[in-house]
N, C-alpha and C positions, 0 to 999 in steps of 0.2 A: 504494500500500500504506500504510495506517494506520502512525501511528508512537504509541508505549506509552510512557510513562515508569515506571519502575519503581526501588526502594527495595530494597538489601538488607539480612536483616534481623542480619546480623553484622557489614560493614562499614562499611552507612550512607550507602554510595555510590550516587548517583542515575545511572543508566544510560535513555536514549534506546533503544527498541529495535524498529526494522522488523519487522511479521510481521502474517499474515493473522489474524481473527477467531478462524479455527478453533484458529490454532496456542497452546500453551499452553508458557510460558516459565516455566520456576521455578528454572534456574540459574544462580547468580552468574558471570559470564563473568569479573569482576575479582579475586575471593579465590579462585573454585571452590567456593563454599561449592551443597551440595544442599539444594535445597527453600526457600530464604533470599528470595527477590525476592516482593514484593508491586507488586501494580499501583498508584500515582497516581492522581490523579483532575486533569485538562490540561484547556484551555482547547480546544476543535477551531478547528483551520485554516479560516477560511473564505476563500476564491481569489474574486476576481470573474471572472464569465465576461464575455468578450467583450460587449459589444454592441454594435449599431449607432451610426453617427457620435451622431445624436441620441439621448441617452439616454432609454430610455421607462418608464415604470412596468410595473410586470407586468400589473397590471389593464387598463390599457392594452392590451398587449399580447394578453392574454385577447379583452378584446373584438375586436382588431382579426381574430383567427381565427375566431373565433363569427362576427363579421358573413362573412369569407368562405366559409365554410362552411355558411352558411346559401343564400345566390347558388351552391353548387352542389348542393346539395339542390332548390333552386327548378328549375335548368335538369333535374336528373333527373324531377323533378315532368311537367315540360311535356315530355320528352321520355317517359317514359309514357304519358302520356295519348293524345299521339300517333298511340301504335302500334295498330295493328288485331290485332286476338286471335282468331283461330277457335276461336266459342264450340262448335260441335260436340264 
């Protein structure tokens, strides 16, 4: 879940706050003040994902799917061709 930063606009207090896209915050949880919280504008979190022992570039990566995915496209190839079809 995304996390907001947020400004209220009577106490001045900057609050941290969990919640989905959809959800819409405009209460001060610290004075109580209504309608007072304006959104920040933050930096995004970016997490590295896992990868394997050797780190690879994506491009890399890219290709190394493209090439297998092409070797099974080839073996569907020759394994149509193969087949006999009753043109009747």
């Amino acid at each position: 879940m995304p996390r907001y930063r947020y400004e209220c606009g009577k106490c001045a207090r900057i609050s941290i706050i969990f919640h989905t896209l959809k959800e819409k915050v405009i209460d001060c949880s610290i004075c109580g003040e209504k309608n007072s919280l304006h959104k920040l504008l933050s930096v995004p979190i970016i997490q590295k994902l896992n990868v394997q022992e050797e780190e690879q570039q994506t491009g890399d990566l890219t290709n190394e799917k493209i090439e297998e995915n092409r070797e099974i496209l080839k073996k569907q190839k020759m394994e149509m061709k193969e087949k006999n079809y009753d043109k009747t």
